[in-house]
C-alpha positions in Angstrom: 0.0 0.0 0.0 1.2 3.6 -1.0 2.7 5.7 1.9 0.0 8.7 2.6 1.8 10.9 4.3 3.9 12.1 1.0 3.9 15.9 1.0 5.0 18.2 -2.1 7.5 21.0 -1.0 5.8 24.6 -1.0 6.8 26.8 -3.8 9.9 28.4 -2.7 12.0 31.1 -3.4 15.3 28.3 -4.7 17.4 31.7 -6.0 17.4 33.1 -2.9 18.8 30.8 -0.9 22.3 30.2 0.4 23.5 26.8 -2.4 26.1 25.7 0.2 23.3 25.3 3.4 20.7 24.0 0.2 22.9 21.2 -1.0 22.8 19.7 3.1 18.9 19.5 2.7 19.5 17.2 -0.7 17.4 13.8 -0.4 20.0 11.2 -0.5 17.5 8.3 1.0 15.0 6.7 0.6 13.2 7.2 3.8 13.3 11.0 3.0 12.2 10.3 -0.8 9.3 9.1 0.7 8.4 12.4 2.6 7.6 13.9 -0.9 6.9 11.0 -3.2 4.2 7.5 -2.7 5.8 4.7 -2.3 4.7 1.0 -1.9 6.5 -1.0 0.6 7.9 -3.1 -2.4 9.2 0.0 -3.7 10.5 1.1 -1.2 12.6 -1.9 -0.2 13.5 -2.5 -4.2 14.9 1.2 -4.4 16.8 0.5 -1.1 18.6 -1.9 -2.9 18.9 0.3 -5.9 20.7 3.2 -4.1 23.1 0.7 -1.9 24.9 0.4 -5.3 24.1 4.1 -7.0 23.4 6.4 -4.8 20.8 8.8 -4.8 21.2 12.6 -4.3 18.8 14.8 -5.3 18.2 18.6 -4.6 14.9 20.0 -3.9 14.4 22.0 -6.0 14.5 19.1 -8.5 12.4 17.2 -6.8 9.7 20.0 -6.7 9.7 19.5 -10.5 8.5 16.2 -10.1 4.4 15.2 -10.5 4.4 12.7 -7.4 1.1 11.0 -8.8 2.7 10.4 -11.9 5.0 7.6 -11.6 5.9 7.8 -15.4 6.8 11.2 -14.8 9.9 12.1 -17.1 11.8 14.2 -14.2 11.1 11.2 -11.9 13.1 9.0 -14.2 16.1 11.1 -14.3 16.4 11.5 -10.4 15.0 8.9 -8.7 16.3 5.5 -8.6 14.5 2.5 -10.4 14.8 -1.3 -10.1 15.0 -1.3 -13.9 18.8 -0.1 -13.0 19.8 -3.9 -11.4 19.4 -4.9 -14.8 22.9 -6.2 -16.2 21.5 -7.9 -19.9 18.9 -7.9 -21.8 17.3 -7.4 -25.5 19.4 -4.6 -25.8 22.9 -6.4 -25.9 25.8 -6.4 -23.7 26.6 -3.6 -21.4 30.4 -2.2 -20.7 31.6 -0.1 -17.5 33.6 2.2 -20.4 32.3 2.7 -23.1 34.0 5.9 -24.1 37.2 4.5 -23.4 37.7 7.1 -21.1 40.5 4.7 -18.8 42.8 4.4 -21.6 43.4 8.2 -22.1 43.9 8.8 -18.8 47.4 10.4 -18.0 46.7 10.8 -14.3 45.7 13.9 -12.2 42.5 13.7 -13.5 43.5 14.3 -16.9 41.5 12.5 -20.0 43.7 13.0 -23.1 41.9 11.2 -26.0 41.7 13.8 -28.9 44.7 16.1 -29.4 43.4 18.9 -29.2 41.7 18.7 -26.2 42.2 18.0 -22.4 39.3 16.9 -20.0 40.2 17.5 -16.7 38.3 15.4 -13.6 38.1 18.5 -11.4 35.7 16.7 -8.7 33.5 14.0 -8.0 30.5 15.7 -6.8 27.6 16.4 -8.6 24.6 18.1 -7.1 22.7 15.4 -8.5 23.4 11.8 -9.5 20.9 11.5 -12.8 20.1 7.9 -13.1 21.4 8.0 -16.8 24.8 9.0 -16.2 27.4 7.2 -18.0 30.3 7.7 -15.5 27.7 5.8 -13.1 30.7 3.8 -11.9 32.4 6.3 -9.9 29.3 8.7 -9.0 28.7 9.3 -5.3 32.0 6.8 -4.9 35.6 6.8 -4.0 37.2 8.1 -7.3 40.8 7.6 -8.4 40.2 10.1 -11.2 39.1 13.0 -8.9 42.3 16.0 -9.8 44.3 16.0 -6.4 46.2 18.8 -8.0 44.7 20.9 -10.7 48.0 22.6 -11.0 49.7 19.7 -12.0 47.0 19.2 -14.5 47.9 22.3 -15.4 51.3 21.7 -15.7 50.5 18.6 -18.3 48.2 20.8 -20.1 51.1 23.7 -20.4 53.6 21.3 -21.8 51.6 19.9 -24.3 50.8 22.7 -27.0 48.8 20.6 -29.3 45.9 21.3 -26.3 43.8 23.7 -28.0 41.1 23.8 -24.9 40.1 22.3 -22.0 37.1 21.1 -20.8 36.7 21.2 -16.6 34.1 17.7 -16.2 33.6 15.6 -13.3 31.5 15.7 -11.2 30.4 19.3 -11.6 33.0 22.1 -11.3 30.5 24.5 -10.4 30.0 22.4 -7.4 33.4 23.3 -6.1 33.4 25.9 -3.7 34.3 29.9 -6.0 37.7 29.8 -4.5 38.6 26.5 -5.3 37.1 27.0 -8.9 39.3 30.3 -8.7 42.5 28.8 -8.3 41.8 25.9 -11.2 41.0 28.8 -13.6 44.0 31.1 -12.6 45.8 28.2 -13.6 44.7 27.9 -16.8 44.7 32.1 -17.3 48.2 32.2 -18.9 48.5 29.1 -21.4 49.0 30.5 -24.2 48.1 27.8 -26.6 44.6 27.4 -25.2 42.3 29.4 -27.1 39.5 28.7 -24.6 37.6 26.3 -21.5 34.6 24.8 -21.3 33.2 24.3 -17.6 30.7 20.8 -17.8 27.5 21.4 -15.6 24.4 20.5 -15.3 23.6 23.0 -12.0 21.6 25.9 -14.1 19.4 22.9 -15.1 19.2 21.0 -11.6 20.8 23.2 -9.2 19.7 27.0 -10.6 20.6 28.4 -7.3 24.4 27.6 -7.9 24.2 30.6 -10.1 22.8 33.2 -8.3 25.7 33.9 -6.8 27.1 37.0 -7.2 30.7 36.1 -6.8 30.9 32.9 -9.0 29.6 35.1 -11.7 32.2 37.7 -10.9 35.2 35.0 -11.4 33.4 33.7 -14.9 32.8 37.0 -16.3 36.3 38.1 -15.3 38.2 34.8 -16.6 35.7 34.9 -20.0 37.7 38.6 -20.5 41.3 36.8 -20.6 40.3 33.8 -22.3 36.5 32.7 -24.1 34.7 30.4 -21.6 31.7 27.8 -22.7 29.3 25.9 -20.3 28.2 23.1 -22.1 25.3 21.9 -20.0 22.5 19.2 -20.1 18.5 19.8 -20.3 16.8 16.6 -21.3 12.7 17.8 -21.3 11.1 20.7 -21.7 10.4 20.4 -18.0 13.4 21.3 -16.8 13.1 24.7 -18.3 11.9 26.3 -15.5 11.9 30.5 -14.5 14.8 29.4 -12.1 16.8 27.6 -14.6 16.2 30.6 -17.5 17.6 33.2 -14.7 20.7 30.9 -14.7 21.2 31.0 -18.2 20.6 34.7 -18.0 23.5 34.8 -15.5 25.7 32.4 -16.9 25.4 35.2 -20.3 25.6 38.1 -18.2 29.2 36.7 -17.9 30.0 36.9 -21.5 30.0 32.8 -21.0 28.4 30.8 -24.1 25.6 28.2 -23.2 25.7 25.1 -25.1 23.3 22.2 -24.8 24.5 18.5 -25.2 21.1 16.0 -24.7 20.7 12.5 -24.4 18.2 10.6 -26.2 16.3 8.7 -23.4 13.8 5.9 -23.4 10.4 7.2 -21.4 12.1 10.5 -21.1 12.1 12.7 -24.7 11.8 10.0 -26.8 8.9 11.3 -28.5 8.9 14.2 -31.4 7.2 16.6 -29.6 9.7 16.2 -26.5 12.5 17.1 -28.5 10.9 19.7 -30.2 10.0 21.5 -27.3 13.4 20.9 -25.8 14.9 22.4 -29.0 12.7 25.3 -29.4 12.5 25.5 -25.5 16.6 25.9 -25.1 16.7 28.6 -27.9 14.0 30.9 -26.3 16.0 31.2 -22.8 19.3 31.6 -25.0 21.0 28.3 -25.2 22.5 26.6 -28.0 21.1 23.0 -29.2 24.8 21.3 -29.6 24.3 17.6 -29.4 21.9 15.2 -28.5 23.8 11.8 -27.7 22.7 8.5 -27.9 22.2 6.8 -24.6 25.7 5.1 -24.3 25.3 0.7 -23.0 26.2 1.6 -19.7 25.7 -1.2 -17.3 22.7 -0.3 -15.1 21.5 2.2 -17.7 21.5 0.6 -21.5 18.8 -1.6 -21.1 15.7 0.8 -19.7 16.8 4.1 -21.0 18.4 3.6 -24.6 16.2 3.9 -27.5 17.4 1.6 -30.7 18.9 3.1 -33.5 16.7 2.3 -36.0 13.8 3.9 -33.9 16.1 7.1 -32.9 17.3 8.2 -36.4 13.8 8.3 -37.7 12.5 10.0 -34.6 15.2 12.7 -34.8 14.5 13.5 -38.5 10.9 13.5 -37.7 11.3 16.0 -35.0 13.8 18.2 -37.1 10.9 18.6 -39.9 9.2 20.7 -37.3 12.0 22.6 -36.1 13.9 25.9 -37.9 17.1 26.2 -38.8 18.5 27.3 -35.3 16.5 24.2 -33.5 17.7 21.3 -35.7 21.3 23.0 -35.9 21.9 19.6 -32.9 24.0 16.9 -34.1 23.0 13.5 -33.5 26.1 12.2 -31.7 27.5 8.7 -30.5 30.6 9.0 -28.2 32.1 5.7 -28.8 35.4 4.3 -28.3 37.0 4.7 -31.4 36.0 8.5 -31.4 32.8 10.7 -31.7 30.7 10.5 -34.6 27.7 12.0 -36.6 24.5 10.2 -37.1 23.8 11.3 -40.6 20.4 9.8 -41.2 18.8 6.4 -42.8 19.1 5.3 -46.2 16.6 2.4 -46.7 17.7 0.0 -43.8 21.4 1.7 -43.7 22.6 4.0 -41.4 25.0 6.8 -42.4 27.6 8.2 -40.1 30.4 10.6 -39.9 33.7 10.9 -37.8 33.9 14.0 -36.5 36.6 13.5 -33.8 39.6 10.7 -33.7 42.2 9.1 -31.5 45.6 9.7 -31.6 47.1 7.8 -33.9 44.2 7.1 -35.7 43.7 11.0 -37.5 43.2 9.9 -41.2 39.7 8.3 -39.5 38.4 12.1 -38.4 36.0 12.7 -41.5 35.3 9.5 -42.5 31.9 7.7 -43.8 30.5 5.0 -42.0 27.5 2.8 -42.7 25.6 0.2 -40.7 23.0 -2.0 -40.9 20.1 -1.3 -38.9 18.8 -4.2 -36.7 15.2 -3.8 -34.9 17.0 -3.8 -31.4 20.6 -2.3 -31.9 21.3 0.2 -30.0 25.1 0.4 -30.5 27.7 1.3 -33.4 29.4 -2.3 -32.0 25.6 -3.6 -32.2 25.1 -3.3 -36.0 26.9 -5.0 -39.0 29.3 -3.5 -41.0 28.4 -2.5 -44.7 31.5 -1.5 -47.2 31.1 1.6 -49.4 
């Protein structure tokens, strides 16, 4: 029987309030999850044993986007935990901890160097919220070897090697680090000359708005943008999310001079519909972000098997949803992050799938341009999922 006592925050002032004394009030159990959304007593054991192994941490204010009598709810999906997540195989084919081969470019100190041209750096762990989807769900809310123990040794890596064109500041979510500590990771990168500009990765002005309203984080980014360009890639999945909170982040986050780009994730049950993703499209543009990518769900263990949509039903889905958008909407590519490199989803041609290689590994540049065509299969989900066809 479904709790009763469930209770849905009052609307609240989120900008206003302190982000450090906010993040302490995140619901990280289950036994709080219930305070706000029914639960059965089976589902409330079952998502015990869920967040055991992937921890759950979600901010209010998320949570307050959530419909609690809707247990199909699209926000619900992304936050809360599910049993569907204890799910190793299935239809969908085999599942990998790596897909992105993210462990064999690591040259320590956090540093991910698998294109030439560009450094990630693991500047934390933390995230102010674990999204169910993530495909680093390994190392979320865990002890993490990749976590930077130094950024300015990072630094030191990313001075010395002047084929490092930018850097991009991941995790975990840098804006999560306390101003000062971002401060001195920035200042470190002020003066390398070869960079012609940073990215910071972070989903706070979708989950987290409040993040931005301070006054002295935007200070630092609007004073490190005038030295060197700075970019926030960041990651709205449904319309939903675009919120008057999150908009006022944007409008902060632009105040700065910084760039907002957008970088989706196809999801099953989430925005896998053509209305989702043109409301998401055409949603992003109107509070000034920049459609960039929308990636195919990656066959994470844990995540592949409820969440990724097939190829052969996502290339048709996108195109159908780009008919209905203009020329700034569909300007998105359609993006796996694979192994061997990143690559375009083109489109279909009859049962075919057309790719390009946008990005490759070193070693392997004469593959950066390339074609590539597969062979659709009714449940593929996976460049490694579908068969080969020569050109």
């Amino acid at each position: 029987m479904a709790s009763t006592s469930t209770v849905k925050p009052n609307k609240m002032n989120w900008l206003k309030m302190d982000w450090q004394q906010e993040l302490q009030k995140n619901i990280t159990s289950v036994s709080e999850l219930e305070k706000f959304l029914p639960l059965s007593a089976d589902e409330r054991k079952n998502l015990e044993e869920v967040a055991t192994r992937h921890p759950m941490n979600i901010p209010r204010y998320y949570l307050d986007l959530i419909d609690p009598n809707d247990p199909h709810d699209p926000i619900r999906k992304l936050a809360v935990p599910s049993t569907e997540e204890l799910i190793l195989a299935g239809a969908m084919g085999e599942t990998t901890c790596d897909p992105y081969g993210d462990d064999k470019h690591d040259k320590g100190n956090g540093i991910l160097h698998k294109y030439p041209y560009t450094a990630l750096v693991v500047a934390t762990e933390y995230c102010s919220m674990y999204c169910r989807h993530c495909f680093r769900k390994r190392m979320v809310g865990l002890p993490n070897d990749q976590t930077v123990k130094s950024f300015q040794q990072a630094a030191s890596y990313i001075a010395e090697h002047t084929e490092i064109k930018n850097v991009v500041m991941s995790g975990g979510d840098p804006l999560m680090l306390p101003t000062d500590a971002l401060a001195k990771m920035l200042d470190s990168l002020r003066n390398i000359e070869h960079l012609n500009y940073v990215r910071i990765g972070s989903r706070a002005p979708v989950v987290f708005p409040l993040r931005l309203a301070d006054n002295e984080l935007i200070d630092l980014l609007a004073d490190f943008n005038r030295d060197k360009p700075l970019y926030v890639p960041t990651h709205f999945n449904h319309p939903n999310e675009i919120t008057p909170e999150a908009k006022e982040a944007v409008a902060r986050l632009r105040s700065a001079g910084v760039t907002v780009n957008n970088q989706a994730v196809l999801l099953r049950g989430v925005n896998d519909s053509v209305e989702a993703l043109t409301e998401l499209m055409d949603g992003l543009l109107q509070i000034g972000v920049n459609p960039y990518y929308l990636y195919q769900c990656m066959p994470v263990e844990r995540v592949r098997h409820h969440f990724q949509v097939p190829l052969k039903e996502g290339v048709d889905l996108v195109d159908d949803a780009r008919r209905k958008m203009d020329g700034y909407a569909k300007r998105f590519k359609f993006i796996i992050g694979h192994d061997i490199g990143k690559l375009e989803i083109c489109g279909r041609a009859d049962d075919k799938m057309i790719l390009k290689q946008l990005h490759a590994r070193p070693g392997h540049q004469e593959e950066s341009s390339r074609i590539l065509v597969r062979q659709l299969t009714d449940n593929g989900g996976w460049l490694d999922d579908l068969p080969e066809v020569a050109i």
